[in-house]
Every structure is written in structure tokens, then in C-alpha cells.
C-alpha positions, -999 to +999 in steps of 0.1 A: +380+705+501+378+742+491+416+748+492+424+714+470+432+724+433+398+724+412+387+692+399+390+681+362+356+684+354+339+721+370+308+731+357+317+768+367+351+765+349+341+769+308+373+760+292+380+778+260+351+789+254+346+800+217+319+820+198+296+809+170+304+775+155+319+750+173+342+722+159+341+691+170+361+656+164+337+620+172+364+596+182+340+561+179+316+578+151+299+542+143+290+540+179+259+545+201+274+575+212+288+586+181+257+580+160+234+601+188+263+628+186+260+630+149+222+634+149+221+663+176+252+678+154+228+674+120+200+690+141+221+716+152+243+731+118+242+766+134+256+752+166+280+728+160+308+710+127+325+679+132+354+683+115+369+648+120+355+612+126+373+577+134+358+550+138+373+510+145+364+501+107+335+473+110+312+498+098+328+514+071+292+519+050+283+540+076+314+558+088+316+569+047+279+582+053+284+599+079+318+615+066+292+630+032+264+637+055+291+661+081+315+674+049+345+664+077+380+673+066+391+641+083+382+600+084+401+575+107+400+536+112+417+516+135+420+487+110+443+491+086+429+463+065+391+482+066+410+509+038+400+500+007+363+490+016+366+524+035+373+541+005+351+523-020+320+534+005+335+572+004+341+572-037+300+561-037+291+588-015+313+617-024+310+605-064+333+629-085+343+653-055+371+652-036+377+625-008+381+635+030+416+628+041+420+590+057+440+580+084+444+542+097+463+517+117+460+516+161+471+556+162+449+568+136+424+580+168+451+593+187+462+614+157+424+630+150+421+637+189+452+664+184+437+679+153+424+713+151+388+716+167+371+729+202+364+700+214+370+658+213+341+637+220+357+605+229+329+579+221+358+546+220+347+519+244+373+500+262+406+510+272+424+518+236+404+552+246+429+561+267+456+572+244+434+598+223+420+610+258+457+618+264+467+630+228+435+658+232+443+668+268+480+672+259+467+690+228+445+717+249+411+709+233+380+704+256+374+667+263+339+654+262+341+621+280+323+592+273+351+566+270+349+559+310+378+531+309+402+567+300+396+575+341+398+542+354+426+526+340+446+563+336+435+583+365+468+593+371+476+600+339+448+620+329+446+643+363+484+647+352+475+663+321+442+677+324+437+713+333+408+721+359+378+724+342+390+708+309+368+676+307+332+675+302+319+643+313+291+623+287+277+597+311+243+600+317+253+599+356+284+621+357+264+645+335+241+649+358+263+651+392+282+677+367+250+697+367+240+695+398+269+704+408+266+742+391+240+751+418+270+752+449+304+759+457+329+726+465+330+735+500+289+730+498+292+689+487+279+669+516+280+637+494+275+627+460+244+602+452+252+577+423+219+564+407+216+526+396+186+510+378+192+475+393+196+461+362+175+427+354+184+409+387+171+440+413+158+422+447+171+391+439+198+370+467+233+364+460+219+325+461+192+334+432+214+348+409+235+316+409+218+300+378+210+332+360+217+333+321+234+354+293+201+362+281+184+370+313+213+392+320+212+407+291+173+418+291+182+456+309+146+470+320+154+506+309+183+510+288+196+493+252+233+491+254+259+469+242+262+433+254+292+439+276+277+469+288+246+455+300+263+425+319+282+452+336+246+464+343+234+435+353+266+430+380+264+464+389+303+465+376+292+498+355+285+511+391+317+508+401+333+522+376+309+548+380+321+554+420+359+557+409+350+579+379+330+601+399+357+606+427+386+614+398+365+638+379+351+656+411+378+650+438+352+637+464+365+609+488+351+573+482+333+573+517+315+607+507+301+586+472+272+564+476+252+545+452+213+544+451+193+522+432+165+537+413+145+515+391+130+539+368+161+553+349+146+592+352+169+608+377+206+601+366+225+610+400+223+637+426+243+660+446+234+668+484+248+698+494+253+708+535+226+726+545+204+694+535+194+700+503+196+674+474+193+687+438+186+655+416+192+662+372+160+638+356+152+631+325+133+604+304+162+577+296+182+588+271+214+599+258+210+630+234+211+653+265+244+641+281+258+643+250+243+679+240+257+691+278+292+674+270+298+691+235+279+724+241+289+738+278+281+760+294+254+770+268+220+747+264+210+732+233+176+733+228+152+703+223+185+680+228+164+656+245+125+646+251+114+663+285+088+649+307+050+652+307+043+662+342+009+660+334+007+625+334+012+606+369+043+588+376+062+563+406+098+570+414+115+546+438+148+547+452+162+514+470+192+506+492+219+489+471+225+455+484+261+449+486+261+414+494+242+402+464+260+430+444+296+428+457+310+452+427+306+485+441+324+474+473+351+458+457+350+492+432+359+511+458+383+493+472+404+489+439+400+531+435+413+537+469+447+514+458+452+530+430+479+525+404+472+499+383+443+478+408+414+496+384+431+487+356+434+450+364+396+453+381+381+464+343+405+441+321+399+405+341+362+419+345+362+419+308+374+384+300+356+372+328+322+389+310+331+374+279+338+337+299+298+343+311+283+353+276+304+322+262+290+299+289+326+293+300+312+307+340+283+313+360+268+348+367+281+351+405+314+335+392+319+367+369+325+390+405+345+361+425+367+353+397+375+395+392+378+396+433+407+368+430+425+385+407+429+416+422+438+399+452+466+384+434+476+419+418+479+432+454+487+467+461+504+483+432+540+498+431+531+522+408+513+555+422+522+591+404+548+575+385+526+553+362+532+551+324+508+538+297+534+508+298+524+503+332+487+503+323+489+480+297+512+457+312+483+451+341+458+449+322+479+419+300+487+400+330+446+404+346+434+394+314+455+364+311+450+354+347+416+360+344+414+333+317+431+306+339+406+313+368+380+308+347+387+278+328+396+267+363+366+273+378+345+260+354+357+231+353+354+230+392+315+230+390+293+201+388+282+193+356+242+202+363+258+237+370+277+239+337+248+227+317 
């Protein structure tokens, strides 16, 4: 493992590292990330200037207040359509001074992530993240990485562009592996240790789960995220995504990755090194520090995020994951060791097949055995080093699409008390 090229996110590599001021572009400003990004940003002037924002254009009331509140150079939507509301919401902000220049249309992102800054945040969720993740790689700027989908869908593509060192991973979990990582040398790594909360549906049976609803799915014990999100949660999907992203990011075989479940959210993954040791990153739940880590490295910012009162007494548990109620991880794993396009096919007919559950369209356990179908279907796939963006989104068309049949198909196949 020592002699292998070093991976493409190093704590002890700081890529470009600049003094003073750092500039920053917040690719999904509106966001959860991008809205937490923003307020470390504002509580830190000294520290850091977003310079650019873009933002999918739903929120263009915000996205205008946040463009006053930063004085950026640069606004971006993805719809095109969202323009003049955009600028309506800028001219009542801004009043007689001059407008921020606006971008728009499906490359608007992809155009801020090149501009001139020290680092990208990518905040984008889903797989249209991809192609600014590329743009600011190709562009030499230090990639903070929250858009997850960028790695599994364009492993290949990114590891082909990145330079050692360059990203700076945002999720809480690969934040933490990335700083527990600091403390040893590559050649140290005995495994890596992947935290889960268990979501809602921790300790129950494969057979229990079969009648679950959206909105018991949807109630997360620990975290607030996004309804897709939080399915993934509750399927332990997000793990899965979690094991492939970890093994790109860190070059660490799937076998030496293993997920833990731990209920209470406070330690966000861990590294276990070969003489035995096991250094675990905790914090309260929350997102500010991540986020402060992936802008800000190697320096701390302070007060980023609230720190534990170790004077008051506190259970941690960790739990074995169960694999046969939660198939995900396994079937993660698998689809990561095929490479090419399997993970993008895994995350795009998991998608549909998420939004077929929230609809009522298919049971909870039918969300995993639909997804394991279609990537049965896909097979291995012919594409390995040589794999284009085409590639990619030619996959994912063809999973979504399948993944609609299958589950129309096996709704229908259910007996009506189980469709009710």
C-alpha cells in the first residue's frame, strides 16, 4: 500500500495552500450544505470570501440574499427560466448598485467551478455534480467534496484528473476517516471503520420491515436531511455509497472497509491503525465542522462547530451491521468492486426506486430487491479506464428507466392488502 500513488484525498498533502484570505465558490448555495457553508463563511470574514454562488433556481429569494449578504462577483442557476425572478430578487437587494454577474442554463455550475478561487465547495446533490467536480479538478482548484454521487458514478474519471491530495472530502464520515487518518502513515491502515446510525429501522428483521412506511422511514433519530437522503438512511443505501467513496478517496481495498453501526450519531468513522490502535473523530451531530475542515485545511477554524460537555454522562454503543436485513452495503460493495458504470446504475435505479417508495408505487424491502435486479441485468460493465461522461449517463438512463418497469411490475405483483 505504501508504494501505490497517494490517494486523492491526504490529509498530509495541503494542496495549494494560500495565505490570508481564502476564496471560495458554493456550487448548491440554497442547500443544506451551502446554507451551513455560508454561515461559517459570515462568521469567519477574516478567514474566508465566496466569490461565486449557483444554485438550481427554486430558491431564487434566497440565492439573491445570499449573493448581497457575501458581495460575490458571480451568481449561477441551472434554470434558465428562474432569470428574471433571479434578477428581480437581486435588483431588491442590491437597490441602485451594481448587479453580480449571472450565469444560467445546465453548464452554468460547471462554468463557476473553473472560475478564479482557492477552493470549490461542491454542495450539488445528485449526479449533475459530476461535471463541475471535473471542470474544478481540471481547473487546479482545491475540491471540497460534498456532492458524493461525483465518486460513485465518476470514480474513474475523477482519480483521472485529480492530483493526490487535491480533494477535501465534506461528509461528516469521510471527514472524519480524513482526520483520523493525519495521525499515521498509509502503510499504518489496518482497516477503516465506517459509522452508521441505523437509521429509524435499527434491530428490526428483514420480515418487519416489510410493511414499513414513507413516513416511518423518513423519521431519522439523529439527523434532518432531505427526503431522499433519509430513505437512503433508512436502507442503509447512504452506507454504501459511503464504502465505495471511502475506498476511491483513500485507496483502501473493499475487504479492509467495514461498516459499524452506532446509534448515537457522535463518532463519525474511525481508522484502526496496525499496532491496534483505533483513533475515532466525534462530535455532537452536525455539519458546520466537516464543512469548516473541507474549506479551511490544514488550518482549524475555531468554534466551527458545538463541542461536547464531558461533564455531563453519556452512552455510546456500537452494533454489528446486519446484512441480511440491510442488504445495501453488501450489494455496495459488490457494485464498487465491478466498477465502470455498476455504481452508476446502483445510485440512478436506487433513485427511482426511492421515489417509487415515497410515491407508494413499492414497499420498503422492495426498494433494495428492485435495485439488486437491475444491476444484475447491467452485468459486468465494458467500460473500465476508458469511461466517458457519455458512458455514465447513458447507464444511469437505461437503470432509471429499467428501474421504472420493475417497479410498476412489482407492484402490481403484490396483493392488494400489501399495496394498501
Amino acid at each position: 500500500m505504501s508504494d501505490s500513488p497517494a490517494p486523492l484525498a491526504d490529509p498530509h498533502i495541503a494542496f495549494d495552500v494560500s495565505e490570508g484570505r481564502r476564496d471560495v465558490v458554493v456550487l448548491g448555495s440554497t442547500g443544506s450544505i451551502g446554507t451551513q457553508a455560508i454561515d461559517l463563511v459570515l462568521r469567519n470574514p477574516d478567514r474566508f470570501r465566496v466569490t461565486a454562488l449557483s444554485a438550481a433556481g427554486g430558491r431564487v429569494g434566497l440565492l439573491a440574499e445570499q449573493a448581497r449578504q457575501l458581495r460575490v462577483r458571480t451568481v449561477a442557476v441551472a434554470r434558465e427560466d428562474a432569470v428574471p425572478a433571479l434578477r428581480e430578487a437581486l435588483g431588491a437587494e442590491y437597490g441602485s448598485e451594481p448587479l453580480p454577474e449571472i450565469l444560467a442554463g445546465p453548464d452554468a455550475a460547471t462554468d463557476v467551478a473553473t472560475s478564479e478561487c482557492h477552493t470549490v465547495l461542491n454542495g450539488i446533490t445528485g449526479s449533475i455534480g459530476l461535471a463541475p467536480t471535473l471542470a474544478a479538478l481540471e481547473a487546479g482548484r482545491t475540491l471540497a467534496l460534498a456532492n458524493k454521487e461525483s465518486l460513485i458514478v465518476g470514480g474513474p474519471l475523477v482519480k483521472a484528473l485529480a492530483k493526490p491530495g487535491q480533494i477535501i472530502p465534506v461528509d461528516s464520515e469521510h471527514a472524519a476517516l480524513f482526520q483520523a487518518l493525519a495521525a499515521g502513515t498509509r502503510a499504518d491502515v489496518r482497516k477503516l471503520v465506517v459509522t452508521a446510525s441505523g437509521g429509524p429501522f435499527r434491530g428490526r428483521t428483514r420480515a418487519e420491515l416489510a410493511h414499513v412506511t414513507p413516513d416511518d422511514a423518513l423519521a431519522h433519530p439523529t439527523w434532518a436531511m432531505g427526503p431522499v437522503i433519509t430513505i437512503n438512511s433508512a436502507t442503509l443505501v447512504n452506507k454504501g455509497l459511503e464504502v465505495i467513496e471511502a475506498h476511491l478517496l483513500y485507496d483502501i481495498p473493499f475487504e479492509r472497509i467495514e461498516v459499524v453501526v452506532h446509534p448515537q450519531s457522535y463518532v463519525h468513522s474511525m481508522v484502526e491503525f496496525t499496532d491496534g490502535s483505533t483513533l475515532a473523530q466525534a462530535t455532537p451531530p452536525d455539519m458546520s465542522g466537516p464543512i469548516a475542515v473541507g474549506i479551511g485545511w490544514p488550518v482549524r477554524v475555531p468554534d466551527a462547530a458545538p463541542a461536547f460537555d464531558w461533564s455531563t454522562a453519556s452512552t455510546w454503543e456500537f452494533f454489528p451491521l446486519d446484512n441480511e436485513a440491510f442488504p445495501s452495503v453488501g450489494l455496495a460493495r459488490h457494485v464498487g468492486s465491478l466498477g465502470g458504470t455498476a455504481p452508476a446504475v446502483f445510485n440512478a435505479a436506487n433513485e427511482e426506486c426511492v421515489e417509487a417508495f415515497l410515491a407508494g408505487r413499492l414497499p420498503f424491502n422492495g426498494i433494495m430487491d428492485t435495485v439488486t435486479e437491475v444491476v444484475a441485468e447491467h452485468g459486468r460493465p465494458t467500460k473500465g479506464t476508458s469511461l466517458t461522461v457519455a458512458d455514465v449517463l447513458e447507464a444511469e438512463t437505461w437503470a432509471r428507466a429499467r428501474a421504472r418497469e420493475m417497479a410498476e411490475k412489482f407492484g402490481e405483483e403484490q396483493p392488494a392488502e400489501a399495496r394498501a
